[in-house]
C-alpha positions as CSV (number, residue, x, y, z in Angstrom):
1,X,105.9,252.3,136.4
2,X,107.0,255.6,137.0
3,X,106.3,257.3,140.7
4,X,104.7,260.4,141.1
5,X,106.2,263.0,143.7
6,X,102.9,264.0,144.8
7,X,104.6,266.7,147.4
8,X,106.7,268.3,144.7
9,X,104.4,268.4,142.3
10,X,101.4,269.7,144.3
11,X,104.0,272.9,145.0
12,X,103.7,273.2,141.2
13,X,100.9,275.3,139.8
14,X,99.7,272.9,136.8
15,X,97.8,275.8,135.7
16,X,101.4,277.2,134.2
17,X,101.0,274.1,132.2
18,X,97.5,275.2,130.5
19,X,98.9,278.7,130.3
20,X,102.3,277.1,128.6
21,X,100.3,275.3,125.8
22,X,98.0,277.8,125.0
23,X,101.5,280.4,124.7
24,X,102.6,277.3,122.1
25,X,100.0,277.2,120.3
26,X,99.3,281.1,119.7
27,X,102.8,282.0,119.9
28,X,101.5,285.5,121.4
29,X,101.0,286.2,124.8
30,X,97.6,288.7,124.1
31,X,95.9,285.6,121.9
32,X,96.5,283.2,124.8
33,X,94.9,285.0,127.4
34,X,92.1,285.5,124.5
35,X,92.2,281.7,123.9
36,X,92.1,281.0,128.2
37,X,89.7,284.0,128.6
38,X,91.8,285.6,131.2
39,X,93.5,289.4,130.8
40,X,96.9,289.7,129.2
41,X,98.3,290.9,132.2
42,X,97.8,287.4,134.0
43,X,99.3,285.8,130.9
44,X,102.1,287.5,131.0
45,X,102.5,286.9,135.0
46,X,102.0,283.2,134.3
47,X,104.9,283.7,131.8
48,X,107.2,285.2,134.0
49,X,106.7,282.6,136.6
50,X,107.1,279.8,134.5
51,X,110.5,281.5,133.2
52,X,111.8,281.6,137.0
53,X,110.6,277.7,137.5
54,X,111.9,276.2,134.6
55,X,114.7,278.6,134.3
56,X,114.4,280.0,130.9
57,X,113.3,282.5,128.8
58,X,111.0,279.7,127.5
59,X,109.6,282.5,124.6
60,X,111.6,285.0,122.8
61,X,109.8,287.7,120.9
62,X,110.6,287.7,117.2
63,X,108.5,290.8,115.9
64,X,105.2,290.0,116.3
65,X,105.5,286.3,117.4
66,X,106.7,284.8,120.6
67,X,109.6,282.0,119.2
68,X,109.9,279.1,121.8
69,X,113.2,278.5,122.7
70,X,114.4,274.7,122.7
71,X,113.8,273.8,126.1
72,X,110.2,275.3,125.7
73,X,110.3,272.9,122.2
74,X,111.2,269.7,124.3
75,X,108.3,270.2,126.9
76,X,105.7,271.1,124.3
77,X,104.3,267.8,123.2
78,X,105.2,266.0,126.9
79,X,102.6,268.6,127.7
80,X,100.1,268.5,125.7
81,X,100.1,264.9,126.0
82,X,99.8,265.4,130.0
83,X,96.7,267.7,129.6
84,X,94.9,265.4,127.0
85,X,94.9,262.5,129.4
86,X,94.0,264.7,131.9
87,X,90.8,265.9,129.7
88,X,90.0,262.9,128.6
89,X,90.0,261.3,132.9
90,X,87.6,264.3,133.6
91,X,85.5,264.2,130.7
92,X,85.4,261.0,130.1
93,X,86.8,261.2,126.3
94,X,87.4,258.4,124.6
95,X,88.7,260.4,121.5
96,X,91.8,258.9,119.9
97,X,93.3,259.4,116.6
98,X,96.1,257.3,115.3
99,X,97.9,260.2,113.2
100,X,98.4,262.1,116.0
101,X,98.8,259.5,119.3
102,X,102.4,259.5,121.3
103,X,102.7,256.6,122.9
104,X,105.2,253.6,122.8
105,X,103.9,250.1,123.2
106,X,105.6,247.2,124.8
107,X,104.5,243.9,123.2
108,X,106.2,240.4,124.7
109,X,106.3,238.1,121.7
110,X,107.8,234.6,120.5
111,X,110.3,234.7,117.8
112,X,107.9,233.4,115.3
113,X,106.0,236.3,115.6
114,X,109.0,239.0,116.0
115,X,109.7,237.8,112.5
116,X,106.4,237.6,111.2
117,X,104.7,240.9,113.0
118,X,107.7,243.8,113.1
119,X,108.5,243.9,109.4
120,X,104.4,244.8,108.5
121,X,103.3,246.7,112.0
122,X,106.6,249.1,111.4
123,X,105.4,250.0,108.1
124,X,102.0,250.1,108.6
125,X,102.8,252.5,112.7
126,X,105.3,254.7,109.6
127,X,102.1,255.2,107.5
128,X,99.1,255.8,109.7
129,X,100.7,256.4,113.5
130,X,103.9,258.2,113.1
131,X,103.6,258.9,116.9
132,X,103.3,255.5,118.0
133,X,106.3,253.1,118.8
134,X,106.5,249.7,119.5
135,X,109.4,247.7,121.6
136,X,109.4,244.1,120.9
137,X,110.2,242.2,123.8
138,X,111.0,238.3,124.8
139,X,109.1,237.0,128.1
140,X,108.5,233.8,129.8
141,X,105.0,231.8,130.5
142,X,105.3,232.9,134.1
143,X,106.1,236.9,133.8
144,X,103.5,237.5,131.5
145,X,100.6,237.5,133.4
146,X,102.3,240.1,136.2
147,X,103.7,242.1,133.6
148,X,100.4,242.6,132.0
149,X,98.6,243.3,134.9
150,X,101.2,246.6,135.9
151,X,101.9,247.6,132.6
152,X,105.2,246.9,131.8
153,X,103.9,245.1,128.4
154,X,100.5,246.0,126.8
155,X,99.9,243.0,124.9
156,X,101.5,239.7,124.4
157,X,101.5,237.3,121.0
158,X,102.6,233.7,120.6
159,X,101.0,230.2,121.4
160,X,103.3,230.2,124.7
161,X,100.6,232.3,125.7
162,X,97.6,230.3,125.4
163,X,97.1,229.3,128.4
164,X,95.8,232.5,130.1
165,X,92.7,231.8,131.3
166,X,92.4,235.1,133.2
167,X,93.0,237.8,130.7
168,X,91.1,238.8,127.5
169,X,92.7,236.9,124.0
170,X,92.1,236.2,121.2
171,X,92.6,233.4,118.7
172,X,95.3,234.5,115.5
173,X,95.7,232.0,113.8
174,X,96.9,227.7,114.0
175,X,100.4,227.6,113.2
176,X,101.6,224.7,110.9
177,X,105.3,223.7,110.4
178,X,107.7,222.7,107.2
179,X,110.9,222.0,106.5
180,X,113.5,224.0,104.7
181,X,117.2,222.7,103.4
182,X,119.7,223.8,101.0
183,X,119.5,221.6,97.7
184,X,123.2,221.9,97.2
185,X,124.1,220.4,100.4
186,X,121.5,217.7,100.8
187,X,120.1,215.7,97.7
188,X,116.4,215.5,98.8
189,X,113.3,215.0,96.9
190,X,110.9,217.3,97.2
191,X,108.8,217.0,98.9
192,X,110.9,215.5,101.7
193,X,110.0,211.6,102.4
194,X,109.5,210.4,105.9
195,X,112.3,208.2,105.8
196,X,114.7,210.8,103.9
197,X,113.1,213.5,107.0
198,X,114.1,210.5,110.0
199,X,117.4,209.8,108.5
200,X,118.7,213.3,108.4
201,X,120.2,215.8,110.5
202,X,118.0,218.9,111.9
203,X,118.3,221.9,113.0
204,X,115.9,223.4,115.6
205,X,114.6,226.0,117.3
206,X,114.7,225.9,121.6
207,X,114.1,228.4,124.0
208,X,114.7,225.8,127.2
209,X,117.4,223.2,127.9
210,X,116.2,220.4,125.3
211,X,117.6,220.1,121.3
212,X,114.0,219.7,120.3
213,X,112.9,222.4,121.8
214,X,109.6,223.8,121.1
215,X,108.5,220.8,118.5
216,X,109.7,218.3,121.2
217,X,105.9,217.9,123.0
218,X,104.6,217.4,118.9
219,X,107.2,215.2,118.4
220,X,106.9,212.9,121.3
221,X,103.3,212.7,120.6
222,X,103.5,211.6,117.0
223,X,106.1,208.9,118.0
224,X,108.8,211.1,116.1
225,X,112.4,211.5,117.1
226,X,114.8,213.3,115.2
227,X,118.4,213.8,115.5
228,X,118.8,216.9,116.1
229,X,122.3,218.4,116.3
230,X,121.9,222.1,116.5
231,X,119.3,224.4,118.5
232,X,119.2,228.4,119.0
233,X,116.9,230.7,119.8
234,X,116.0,232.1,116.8
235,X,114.7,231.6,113.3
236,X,117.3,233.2,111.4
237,X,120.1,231.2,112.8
238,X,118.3,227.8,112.4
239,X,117.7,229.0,108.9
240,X,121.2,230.2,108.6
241,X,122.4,227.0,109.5
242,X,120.3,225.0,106.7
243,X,121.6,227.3,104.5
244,X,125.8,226.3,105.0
245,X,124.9,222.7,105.9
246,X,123.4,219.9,105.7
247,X,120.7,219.8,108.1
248,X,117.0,220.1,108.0
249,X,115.4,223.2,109.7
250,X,112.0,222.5,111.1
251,X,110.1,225.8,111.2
252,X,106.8,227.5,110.8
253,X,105.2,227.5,107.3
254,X,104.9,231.3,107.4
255,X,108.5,232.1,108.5
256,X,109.4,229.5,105.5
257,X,107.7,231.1,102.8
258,X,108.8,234.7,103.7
259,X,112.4,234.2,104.7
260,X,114.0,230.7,103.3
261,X,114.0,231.6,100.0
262,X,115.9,234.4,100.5
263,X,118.9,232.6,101.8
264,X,118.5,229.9,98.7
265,X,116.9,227.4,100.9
266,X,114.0,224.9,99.3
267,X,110.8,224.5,100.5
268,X,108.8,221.0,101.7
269,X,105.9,220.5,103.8
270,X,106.1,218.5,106.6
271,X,106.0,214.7,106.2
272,X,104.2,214.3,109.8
273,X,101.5,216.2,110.4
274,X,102.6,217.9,114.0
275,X,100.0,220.2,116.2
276,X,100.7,222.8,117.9
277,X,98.8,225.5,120.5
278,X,97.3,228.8,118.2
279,X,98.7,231.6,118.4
280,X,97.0,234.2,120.7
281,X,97.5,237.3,121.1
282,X,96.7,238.3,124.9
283,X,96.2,241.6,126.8
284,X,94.8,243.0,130.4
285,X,91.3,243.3,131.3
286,X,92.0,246.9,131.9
287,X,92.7,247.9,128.5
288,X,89.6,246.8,126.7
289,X,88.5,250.4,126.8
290,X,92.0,251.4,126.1
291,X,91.1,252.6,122.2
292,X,94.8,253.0,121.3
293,X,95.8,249.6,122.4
294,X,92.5,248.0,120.7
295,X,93.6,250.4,117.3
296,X,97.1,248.5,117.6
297,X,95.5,244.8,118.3
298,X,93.8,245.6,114.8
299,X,96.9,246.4,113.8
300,X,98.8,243.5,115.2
301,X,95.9,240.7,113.5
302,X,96.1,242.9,110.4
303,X,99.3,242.3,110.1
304,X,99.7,238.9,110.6
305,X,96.8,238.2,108.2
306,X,99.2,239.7,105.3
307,X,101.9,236.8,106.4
308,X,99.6,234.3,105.9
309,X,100.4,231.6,103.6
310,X,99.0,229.3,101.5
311,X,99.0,225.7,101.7
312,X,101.7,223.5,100.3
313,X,100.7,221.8,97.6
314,X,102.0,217.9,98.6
315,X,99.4,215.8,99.9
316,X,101.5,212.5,101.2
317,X,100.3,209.8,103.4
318,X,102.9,207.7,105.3
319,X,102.8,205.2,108.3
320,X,104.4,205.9,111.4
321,X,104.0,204.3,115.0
322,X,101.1,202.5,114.3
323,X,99.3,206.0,113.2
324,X,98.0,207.1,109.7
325,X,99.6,210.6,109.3
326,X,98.9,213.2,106.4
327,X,101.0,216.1,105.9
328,X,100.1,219.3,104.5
329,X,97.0,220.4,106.7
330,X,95.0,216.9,105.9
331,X,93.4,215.5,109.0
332,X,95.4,213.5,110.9
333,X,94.1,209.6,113.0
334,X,93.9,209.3,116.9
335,X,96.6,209.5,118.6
336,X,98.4,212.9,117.5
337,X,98.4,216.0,119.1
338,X,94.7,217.1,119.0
């Protein structure tokens, strides 16, 4: 977070900053000193001192108008933004208006959701917050709860999340898992048998030091090992890599149904019925009265409710490990990942 140089800045009359705004938005040095109810004479003194300050003419008269230069342009919304927060800490406002908020958000995210969320909250910020920006950004378990806390992110999304206990969440959505390969490569029904699913090669997706990566708790816990032979950090390339050879990628149903087709890759739901943590979307005590951040959680669950699939239309039954597994969303015995 940035510091404030509270001796500099107190040598600063932030009254030239009123004055400035109001010279911006009349354009007219006689209507601002209408508009702050103060003589033209003080106006224009204010003017003159914010010209030696800042070092510019700041306002060039143009006939009957006062045309800012471009340094006066680049401070004008920095500004304004400075004295709306200031209004709104002495009044107590809680005013906010999408279509005309500046503000960039920080949001930590897993890759499932980078995919999933960025595509749909870009288009939507384009349409109803042109002010607003959002960086997307990676973080682990243990630096979210910190980074939330000072502000470096403003909310996080992704079941690596859910274990906050001491920070408001909320539940998005369960996530459930299929398979994708590419029909010319590997001669599989459809949809994929258990044995054909074993047998076969996989690619996953693994954020930490194991092949099996984020499915690796799941699998363990259904009695399921696979041979996996290639693991990245990211969708696309585990989807990439189904699609010149012949491996399995295990990945969400969602990122399956809006991305494998694309790169010619077939569809199957799962043949073991693997659980995983929901996918939460977390922020800071503090910024429950933050309107603009709870206008972009909307946003955010929005957003993600326009990815959601439907269910895949396979209902199989198989044996494994002693367990009675159903695939596609059906319930599955004791003894899987609850």
């Amino acid at each position: 977070m940035t510091t404030i140089d509270h001796f500099n800045l107190r040598s600063f009359d932030l009254n030239l900053l009123v004055a400035f705004d109001a010279l911006m938005a009349e354009g007219n040095v006689t209507k601002a000193a209408r508009r702050l109810k103060i003589q033209q004479p003080a106006m224009s003194h204010s003017l003159s001192t914010l010209r030696v300050l800042l070092q510019d003419d700041l306002f060039i008269r143009v006939g009957q108008v006062m045309q800012p230069t471009a340094r006066a342009r680049s401070l004008a919304i920095p500004v304004r933004r400075a004295l709306r927060q200031a209004q709104m800490a002495l009044t107590g406002s809680q005013a906010f208006d999408p279509a005309t908020e500046e503000r960039t958000f920080r949001i930590a995210m897993s890759p499932e959701i980078e995919l999933l969320l960025i595509p749909e909250l870009t288009m939507r910020l384009r349409r109803d917050a042109p002010g607003l920006k959002v960086l997307a950004r990676v973080f682990p378990y243990d630096a979210m709860e910190p980074s939330l806390e000072d502000g470096s992110i403003d909310i996080a999304v992704g079941c690596t999340y859910s274990k906050a206990s001491r920070r408001s969440f909320e539940t998005l959505y369960e996530p459930e898992m299929a398979c994708c390969f590419n029909p010319a490569l590997l001669e599989l029904s459809n949809p994929v048998g258990l044995a054909a699913y074993l047998s076969a090669e996989h690619a996953t997706i693994s954020q930490n030091e194991t092949l099996q990566g984020c499915i690796k708790d799941a699998l363990e816990m259904a009695g399921v090992e696979l041979n996996v032979i290639a693991a990245a950090p990211g969708y696309m390339s585990v989807l990439s890599a189904a699609q010149v050879a012949p491996v399995i990628a295990t990945v969400p149903s969602r990122i399956a149904a809006r991305y494998a087709a694309l790169l010619g890759l077939e569809t199957s739901p799962l043949p073991v019925n693997l659980t995983f943590p929901p996918v939460k979307m977390v922020w800071a005590n503090h910024a429950d009265s933050d309107l603009a951040n709870g206008w972009l959680r909307k946003q955010i669950r929005d957003s993600l409710t326009f990815t959601e699939v439907g269910s895949l239309d396979e209902d199989v039954s198989i044996q494994i490990s002693g367990y009675s597994i159903v695939s596609n969303g059906g319930d599955a015995a004791d003894g899987l990942v609850s």
